[in-house]
N, C-alpha and C positions, 0 to 999 in steps of 0.2 A: 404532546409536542410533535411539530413534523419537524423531520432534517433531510438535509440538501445531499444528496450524498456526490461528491465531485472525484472522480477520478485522476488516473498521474499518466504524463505523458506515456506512449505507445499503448494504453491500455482503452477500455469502453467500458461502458456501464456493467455491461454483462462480467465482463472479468474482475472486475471491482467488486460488484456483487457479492461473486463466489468467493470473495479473499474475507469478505467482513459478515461471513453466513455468521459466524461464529458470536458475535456482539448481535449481529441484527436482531437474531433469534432469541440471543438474551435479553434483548433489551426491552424486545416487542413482548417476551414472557410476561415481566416482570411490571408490562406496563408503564413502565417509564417515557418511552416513546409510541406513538401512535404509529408512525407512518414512517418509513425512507424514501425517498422517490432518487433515485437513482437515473443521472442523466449523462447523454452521452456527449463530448465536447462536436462541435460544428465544424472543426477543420479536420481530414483524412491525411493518412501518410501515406505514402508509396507500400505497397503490399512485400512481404519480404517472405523467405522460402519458406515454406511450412502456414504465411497466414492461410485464414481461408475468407476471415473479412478483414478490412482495412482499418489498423488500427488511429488511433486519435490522438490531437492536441488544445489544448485551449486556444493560445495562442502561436505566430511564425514568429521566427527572428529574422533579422535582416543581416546580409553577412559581415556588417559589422559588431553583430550580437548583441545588437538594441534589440527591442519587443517592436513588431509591426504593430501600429497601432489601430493600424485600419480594420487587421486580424483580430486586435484585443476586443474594439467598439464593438465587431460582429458580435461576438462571442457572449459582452455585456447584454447588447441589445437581445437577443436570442434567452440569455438567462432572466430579466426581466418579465419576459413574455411566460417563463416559466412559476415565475415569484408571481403573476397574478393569475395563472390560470391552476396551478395547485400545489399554492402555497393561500396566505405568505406563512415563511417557514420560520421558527423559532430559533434552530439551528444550523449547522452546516458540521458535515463530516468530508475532511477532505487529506487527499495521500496526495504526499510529493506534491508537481505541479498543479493539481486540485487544493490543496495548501494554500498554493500564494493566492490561487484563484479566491479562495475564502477568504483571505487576507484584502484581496483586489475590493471584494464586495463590502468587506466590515469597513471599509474607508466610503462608502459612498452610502450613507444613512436614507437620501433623499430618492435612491433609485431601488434601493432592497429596504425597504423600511419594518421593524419590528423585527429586525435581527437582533437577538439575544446573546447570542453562542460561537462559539468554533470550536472542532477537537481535531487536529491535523497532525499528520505525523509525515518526519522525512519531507518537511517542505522549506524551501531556500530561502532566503531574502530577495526579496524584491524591491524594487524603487517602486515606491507611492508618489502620484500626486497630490493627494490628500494623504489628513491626518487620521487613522484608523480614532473610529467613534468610541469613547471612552467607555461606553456604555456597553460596550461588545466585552462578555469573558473568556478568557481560552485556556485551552490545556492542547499542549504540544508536546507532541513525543519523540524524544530524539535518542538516534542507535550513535551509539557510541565505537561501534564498528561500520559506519553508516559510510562508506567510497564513494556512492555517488552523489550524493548532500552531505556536506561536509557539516559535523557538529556545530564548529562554528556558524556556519552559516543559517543552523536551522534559530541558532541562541540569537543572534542577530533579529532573527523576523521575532521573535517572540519580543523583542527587547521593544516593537513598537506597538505592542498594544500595554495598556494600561493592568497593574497588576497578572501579568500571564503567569501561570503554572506551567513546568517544565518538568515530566519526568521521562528521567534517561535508562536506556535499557540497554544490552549489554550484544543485542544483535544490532544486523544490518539495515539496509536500506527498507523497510516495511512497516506494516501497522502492526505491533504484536498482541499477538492474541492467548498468550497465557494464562494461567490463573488470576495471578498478582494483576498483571494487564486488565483486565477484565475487571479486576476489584478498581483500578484505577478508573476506568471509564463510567460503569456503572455507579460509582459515588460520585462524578461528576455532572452526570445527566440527571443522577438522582438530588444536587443541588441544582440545577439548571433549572428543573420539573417546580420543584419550589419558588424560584424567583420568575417564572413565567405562570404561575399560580392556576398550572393546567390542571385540567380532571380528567383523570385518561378513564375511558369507558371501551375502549374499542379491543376485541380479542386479538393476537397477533395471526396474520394469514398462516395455513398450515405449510405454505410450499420454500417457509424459511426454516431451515432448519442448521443445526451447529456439524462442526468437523466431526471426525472418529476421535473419540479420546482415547488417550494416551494411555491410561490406565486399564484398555478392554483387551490390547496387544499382548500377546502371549510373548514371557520372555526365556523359557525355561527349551526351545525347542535348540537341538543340536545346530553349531555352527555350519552355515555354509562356506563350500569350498570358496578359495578365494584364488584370482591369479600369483601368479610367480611372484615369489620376493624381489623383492629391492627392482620390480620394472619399473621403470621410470618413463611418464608418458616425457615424450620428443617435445621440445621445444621449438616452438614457431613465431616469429615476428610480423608486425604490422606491415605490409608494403608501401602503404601511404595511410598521411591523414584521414581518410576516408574512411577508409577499412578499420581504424581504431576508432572512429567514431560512431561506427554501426555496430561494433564487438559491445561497446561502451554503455548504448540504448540499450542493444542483447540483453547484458548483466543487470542491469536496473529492472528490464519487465520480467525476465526469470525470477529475479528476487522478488519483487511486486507478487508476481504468481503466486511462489514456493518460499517464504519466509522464514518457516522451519526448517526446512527442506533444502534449501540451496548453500552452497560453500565454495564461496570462490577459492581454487590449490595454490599456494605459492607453488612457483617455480622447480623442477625437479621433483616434487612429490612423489616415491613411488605409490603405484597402484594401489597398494595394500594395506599403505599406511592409514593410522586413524586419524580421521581430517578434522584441524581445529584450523577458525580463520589465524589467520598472522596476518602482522602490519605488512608483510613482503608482496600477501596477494592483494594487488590490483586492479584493477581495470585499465588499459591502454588510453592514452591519452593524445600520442601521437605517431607517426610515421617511425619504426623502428623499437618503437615497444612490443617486450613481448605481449605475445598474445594471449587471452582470457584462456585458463584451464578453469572447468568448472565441475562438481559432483550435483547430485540431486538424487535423496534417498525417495526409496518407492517403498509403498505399501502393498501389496497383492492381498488381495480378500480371495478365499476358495471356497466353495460350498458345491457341496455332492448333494443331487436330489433324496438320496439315500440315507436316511434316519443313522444307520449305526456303520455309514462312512464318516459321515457329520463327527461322531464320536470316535471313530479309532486315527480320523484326522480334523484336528481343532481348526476351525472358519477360520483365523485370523494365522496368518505366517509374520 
C-alpha cells in the first residue's frame, strides 16, 4: 500500500516525518505499507525567531475565518499532480490540519480516485462541499486533552464519514505513538492491506527508523538537583490579540514536535513541582490572557570514546 502522508499547519514534511519515524518504521518493517511519500503544503508562513526554514499551510483564511478558496484550489490542484505522478495512493495519514485536508480529498472520489483509507489524528471539522465517499474507511484519534482541536470538534469530522473508528487517548494535541497506539494503527493498516488486496514485496528503506525506547533509559541513577522550592515562574499576559494568537500556533507545533515531551504549566506552577496537564493550562486565546508557560523534558545521550568510561558511566542519563 502507498500513503499520503499530510502534515499540520506550521509544520513541513521533514518535521512530520520525524514525529511518525516511529509507525513508518514499523509499518514499513512489517510490510504492511510499501511507501510514505511525505509532502510538503504549497503555502509558507512568515518565518518566526528560532525558524531557519519557513514553515507551511494548506490552506489561508480570510479575516473573516472562512477558508480562501483560491488557497484551498492551489493546494487541490498541486496534490493531484502528486496523486498521479507517485501515487495513486491507497491511503492517507494525516495530523491536525493534514486531517481535514484528508478529509478535503476523501469527498472528491473523481479527483484522488482509489482512495481506500484515512488515519488522522487531532483534526477539526471542517465544512465539505461534497459528501465524503462512503467507500473511504477511517480511524481518527482523538486527545482528550487535546487545547488546540477540541474533542468535540475532532468527533464532529469523524461523524462525516461512514462507519468511522474513533480512538481516544488520554494526551494532547499529537499523533500518539505508544505501544497500545501502535497496536491500534498497525491492525488498522493491517485491515486496510486486506481490503486493498496488496502484496507487499518491497523491503522498508534503512534511513526510517523508530524513537529511543523507553525501556533502554536507565532509571536507577541518583536524582538531580532541582531549583528552589515553591519558585514560581512570573506570570505574563497577552498584549493584544496577536500576540495570543502566535503563543497559540507556538503551543500546537511544540506539541506537534514533542507529544510525549511537552506540558503545557497552569498558572503559578512552581518550578519544581511534578508537572501533570490540568484543565487550568491553556492556551491564550485573546488579548489579556495569560500567557503560555510550558516544560519540554530532554533526553541527553553521553558516550566516552573510552571502553571502561562507557562502564563506570552508563550511555543513557
Amino acid at each position: 500500500m502507498k500513503v499520503l502522508a499530510l502534515h499540520g499547519k506550521q509544520q513541513n514534511a521533514e518535521v512530520f516525518r520525524g514525529r511518525c519515524s516511529k509507525l513508518t518504521a514499523r509499518a514499513l518493517r512489517e510490510k504492511v505499507v510499501t511507501q510514505f511519500y511525505f509532502h510538503d503544503a504549497p503555502h509558507t508562513l512568515p518565518l518566526k525567531d528560532g525558524d531557519q526554514v519557513p514553515m507551511r499551510t494548506w490552506y489561508l483564511r480570510q479575516k473573516d475565518g472562512r477558508i480562501d478558496e483560491n488557497s484551498l484550489e492551489q493546494t487541490l490542484t498541486e496534490l493531484e499532480e502528486v496523486w498521479r505522478t507517485h501515487g495513486p495512493f491507497d491511503g492517507i495519514l494525516g495530523f491536525s490540519m493534514g486531517g481535514a485536508m484528508a478529509s478535503i480529498l476523501a469527498s472528491l472520489p473523481n479527483r484522488f480516485p482509489n482512495l481506500t483509507f484515512v488515519l488522522i489524528a487531532g483534526a477539526p471539522d471542517i465544512e465539505l462541499k461534497n459528501v465524503i465517499d462512503p467507500k473511504v474507511q477511517s480511524l481518527h484519534l482523538v486527545g482528550l486533552d487535546d487545547r488546540t482541536v477540541l474533542p468535540k470538534s475532532s468527533h464532529a469530522l469523524a461523524k462525516k464519514f461512514r462507519d468511522a473508528r474513533v480512538a481516544e487517548h488520554e494526551l494532547g494535541h499529537c499523533l500518539p505513538m505508544k505501544a497500545n497506539h501502535m497496536q491500534i494503527y498497525l491492525q488498522f493498516l493491517q485491515e486496510m492491506q486486506h481490503v486493498c488486496g496488496a502484496s507487499i514485496l518491497v523491503s522498508p528503506p534503512a534511513h526510517l527508523t523508530s524513537n529511543v525506547n523507553s525501556s533502554d533509559v536507565r532509571t536507577d541513577q541518583p536524582p538531580r538537583p532541582i531549583v528552589k522550592e515553591r519558585e514560581v515562574a512570573p506570570l505574563h499576559y497577552c498584549s493584544s490579540d496577536e500576540i495570543a494568537a502566535l503563543q497559540s500556533e507556538e503551543v500546537e507545533v511544540l506539541s506537534a514536535i514533542y507529544p510525549d515531551e511537552f506540558q503545557l504549566i497552569p498558572p503559578g506552577t512552581p518550578y519544581s513541582a511534578k508537572l501533570n496537564l490540568s484543565s487550568e493550562a491553556t492556551a491564550p486565546a485573546k488579548k489579556g490572557d495569560l500567557c503560555a508557560s510550558f516544560h519540554i523534558k530532554l533526553l541527553l545521550e553521553l558516550e566516552s570514546f573510552e571502553p571502561e568510561a562507557n562502564e563506570k558511566f552508563p550511555r543513557q542519563w
